[in-house]
N, C-alpha and C positions, 0 to 999 in steps of 0.2 A: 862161747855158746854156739850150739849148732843146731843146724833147723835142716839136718839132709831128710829125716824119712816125712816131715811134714812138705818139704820140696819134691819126695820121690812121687806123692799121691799128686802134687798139683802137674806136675809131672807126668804123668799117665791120664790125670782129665784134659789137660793139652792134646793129648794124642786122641782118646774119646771125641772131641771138641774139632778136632780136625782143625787145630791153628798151627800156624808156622812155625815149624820148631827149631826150622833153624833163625829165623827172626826170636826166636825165644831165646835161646841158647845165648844170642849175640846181647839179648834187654839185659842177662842176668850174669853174663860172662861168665855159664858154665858150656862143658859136654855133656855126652853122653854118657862117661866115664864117669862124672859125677853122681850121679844116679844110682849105679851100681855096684863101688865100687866102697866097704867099710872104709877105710880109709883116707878118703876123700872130704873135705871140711866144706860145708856152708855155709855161711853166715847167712845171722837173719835178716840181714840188706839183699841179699843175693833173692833169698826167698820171697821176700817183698817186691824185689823189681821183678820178678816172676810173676805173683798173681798181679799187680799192676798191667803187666802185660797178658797177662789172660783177661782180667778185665774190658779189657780193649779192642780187642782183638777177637776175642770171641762172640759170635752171632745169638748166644744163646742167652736169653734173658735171668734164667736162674742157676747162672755157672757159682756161685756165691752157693747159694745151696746144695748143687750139687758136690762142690768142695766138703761142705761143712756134715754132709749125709755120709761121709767116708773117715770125719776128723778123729773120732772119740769113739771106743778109749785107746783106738791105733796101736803103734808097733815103734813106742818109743821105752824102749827097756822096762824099769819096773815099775814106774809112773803108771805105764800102762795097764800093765797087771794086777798092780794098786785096784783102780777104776774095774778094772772087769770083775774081783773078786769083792767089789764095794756090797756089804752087808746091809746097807740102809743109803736114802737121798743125804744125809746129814752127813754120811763118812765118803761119799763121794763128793759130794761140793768141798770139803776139807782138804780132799785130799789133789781137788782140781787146782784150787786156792793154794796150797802148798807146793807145789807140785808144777808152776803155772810155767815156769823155765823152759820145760822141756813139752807140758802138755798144748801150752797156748803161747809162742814166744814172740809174736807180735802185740799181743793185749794184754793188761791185766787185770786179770777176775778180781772182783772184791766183796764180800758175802758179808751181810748184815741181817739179825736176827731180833724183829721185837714188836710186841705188841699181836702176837698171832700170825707175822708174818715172815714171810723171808725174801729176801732181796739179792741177786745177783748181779753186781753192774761191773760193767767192760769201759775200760781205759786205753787211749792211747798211750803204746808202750815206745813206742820207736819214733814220733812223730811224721804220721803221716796223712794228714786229713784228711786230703782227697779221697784216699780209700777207705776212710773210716765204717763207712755204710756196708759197704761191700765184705771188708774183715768183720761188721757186729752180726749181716746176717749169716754170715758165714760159723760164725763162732755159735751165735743163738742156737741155728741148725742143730751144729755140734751136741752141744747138753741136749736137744729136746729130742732127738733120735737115740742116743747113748740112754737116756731117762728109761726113754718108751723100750727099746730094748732090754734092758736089763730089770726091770722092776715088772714087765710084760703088763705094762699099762698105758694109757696117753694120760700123761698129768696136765693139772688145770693148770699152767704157766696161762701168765697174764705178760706180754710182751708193751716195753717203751722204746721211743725211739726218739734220738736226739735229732731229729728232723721234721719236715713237712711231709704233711700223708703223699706217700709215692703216688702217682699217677695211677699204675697199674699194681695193683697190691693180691693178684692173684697170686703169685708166687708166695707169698708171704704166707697167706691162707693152709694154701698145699700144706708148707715144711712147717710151718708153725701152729698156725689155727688161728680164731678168727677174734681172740681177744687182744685187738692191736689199739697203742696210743700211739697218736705221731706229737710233733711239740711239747715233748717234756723235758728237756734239757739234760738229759743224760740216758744211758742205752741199757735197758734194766729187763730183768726177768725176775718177776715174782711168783709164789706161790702160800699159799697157805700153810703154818708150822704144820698142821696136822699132817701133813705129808713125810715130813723129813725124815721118823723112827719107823715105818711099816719096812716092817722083813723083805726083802728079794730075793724071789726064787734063786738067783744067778750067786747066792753069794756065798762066801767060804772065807771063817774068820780067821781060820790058822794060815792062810795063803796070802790074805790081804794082809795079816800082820807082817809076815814077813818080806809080801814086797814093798812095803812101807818102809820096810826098815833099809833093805835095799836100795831103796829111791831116794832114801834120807843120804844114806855113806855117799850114793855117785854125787848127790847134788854138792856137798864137801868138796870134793874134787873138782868140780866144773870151776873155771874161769868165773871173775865178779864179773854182774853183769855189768854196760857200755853203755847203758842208758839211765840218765838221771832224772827222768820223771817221773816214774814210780817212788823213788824215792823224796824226790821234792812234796808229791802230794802226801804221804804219809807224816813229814817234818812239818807243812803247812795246816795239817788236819789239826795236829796234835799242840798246834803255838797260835791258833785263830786269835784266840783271847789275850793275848800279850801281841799285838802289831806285828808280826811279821812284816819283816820289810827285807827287799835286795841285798842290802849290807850285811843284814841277820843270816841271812839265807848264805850268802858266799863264805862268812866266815863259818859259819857250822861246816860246811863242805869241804873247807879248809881252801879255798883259793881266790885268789884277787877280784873284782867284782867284774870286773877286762873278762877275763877266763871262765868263768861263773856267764853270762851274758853268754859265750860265744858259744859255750857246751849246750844252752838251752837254743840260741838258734840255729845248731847243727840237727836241732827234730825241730826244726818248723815252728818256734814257740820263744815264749820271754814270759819275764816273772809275772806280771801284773795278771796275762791272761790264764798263765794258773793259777794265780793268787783267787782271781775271780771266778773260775769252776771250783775250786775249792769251797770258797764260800757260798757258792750257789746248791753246791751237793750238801754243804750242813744245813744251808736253810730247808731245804726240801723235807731232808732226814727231822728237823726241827717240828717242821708244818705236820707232816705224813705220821711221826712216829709218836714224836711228843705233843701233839698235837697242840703248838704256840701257837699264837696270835702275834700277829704282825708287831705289836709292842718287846712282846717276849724274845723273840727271835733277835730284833735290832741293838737290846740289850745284850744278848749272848754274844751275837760277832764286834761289841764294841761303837755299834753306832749312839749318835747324843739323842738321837727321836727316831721314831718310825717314819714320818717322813720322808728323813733322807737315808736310811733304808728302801724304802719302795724306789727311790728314783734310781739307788744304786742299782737294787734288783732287775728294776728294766734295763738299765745298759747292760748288766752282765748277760741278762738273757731276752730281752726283746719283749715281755713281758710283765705283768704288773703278780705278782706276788698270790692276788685270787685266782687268777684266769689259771695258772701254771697248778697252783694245787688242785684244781677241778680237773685237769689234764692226767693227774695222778690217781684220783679216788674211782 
């Protein structure tokens, strides 16, 4: 999998940014030559110690935005073309969501639809938490610039944020707008359905067809990808009700539970703690969507009372099960 023209743009904000490039060059162990050169391979390690080191290094408070004001829908072959000929909000979230390899290869997008709303949340794809913040508002940016571009509107996105209200949340305002939650335990952009089928000026259905179809053939060809968390959360999502456990988890994957273990803390991570965002993001989707009651929900993920539900709920997320759906609404 390869991350060169999303490295060529951080790439050139480096040089904007006036930081050390060749201190950069040495963080990510590329050249110059890497940059310009088709043939040339990045990895999405490479890419990631690169903004890690723009992070760092850079004086400027909204280098994350300024990244994410350039991301979408970019110059990554038909993926991109896809997005730029998108006919409606509904066939570009699809198509971002499908698509996310090549369009977002540090995160993964995850799009949920119901009750009148829609939901877009951002996953660690590579395990890297420190820069979690920094890749969500990066990534945020991304859609809500591409949005406003292409549909020639500012859409009402309601932004979440799996953290404490930043200090200085001016930036946030700027590239986002001013509907911010901080403390809700996952990194979400919603919007109302009534958004998702309005026509866009920008779009063209016999072009987006075909580079869909495009984007579909190269994706075939790409290498699988090297990271098993996206995968783990979608096998954990889909087995809550039946115990998921380590053993369960290794043998589906088909390897020793040694091996299994080691693959998960080569990104920073181990089962229990995905076990526990998992079950944290159904309960939410539980609370928010289907609107359960604390009894209801503890039943679905298999607890004996509500009780001991609420006590799990605080350890996974530091708070009590009301306080976090008010954080939501």
């Amino acid at each position: 999998m390869l991350a060169q023209h999303h490295a060529m743009l951080a790439w050139q904000s480096a040089q904007r940014l006036e930081v050390d490039l060749v201190g950069a060059r040495k963080a990510c162990k590329l050249d110059g030559e890497d940059f310009t050169w088709p043939e040339r391979k990045i990895s999405p390690e490479q890419y990631l110690k690169l903004l890690q080191y723009l992070a760092r290094q850079s004086h400027s408070k909204d280098t994350s935005f300024i990244l994410g004001q350039h991301m979408l829908p970019g110059h990554y072959g038909s993926a991109s073309q896809a997005l730029l000929y998108a006919q409606t909000l509904r066939q570009a979230l699809r198509i971002l969501v499908q698509f996310r390899t090549s369009l977002c290869p540090l995160l993964t997008p995850r799009l949920k639809e119901e009750n009148g709303q829609v939901i877009l949340y951002w996953m660690d794809h590579w395990g890297a938490p420190e820069m979690l913040p920094f890749l969500v508002e990066m990534h945020m940016t991304a859609v809500t610039a591409m949005c406003r571009w292409l549909s020639e509107q500012r859409l009402p996105w309601r932004y979440c944020f799996n953290r404490s209200r930043a200090q200085h949340i001016e930036q946030h305002q700027v590239h986002l707008g001013r509907d911010l939650r901080f403390n809700c335990y996952l990194d979400a952009m919603m919007i109302p359905a009534e958004y998702l089928d309005v026509p866009w000026p920008r779009a063209n259905a016999v072009s987006a067809d075909v580079a869909i179809k495009q984007a579909t053939t190269a994706a075939l060809n790409q290498p699988p990808a090297q990271s098993i968390i996206p995968q783990l959360y979608d096998y954990l999502a889909l087995n809550l009700r039946c115990a998921p456990s380590l053993e369960k988890a290794a043998q589906h994957f088909d390897c020793s539970i040694a091996t299994f273990k080691r693959h998960l803390a080569r990104h920073g991570t181990h089962f229990q703690a995905e076990l526990d965002q998992v079950r944290t993001h159904m309960a939410l989707y539980l609370f928010h969507f289907q609107e359960m009651d604390n009894e209801g929900v503890a039943a679905y993920l298999g607890f004996h009372d509500a009780t001991n539900f609420r006590r799990s709920f605080k350890r996974w997320t530091g708070q009590t099960p009301s306080l976090l759906r008010l954080a939501l609404e």
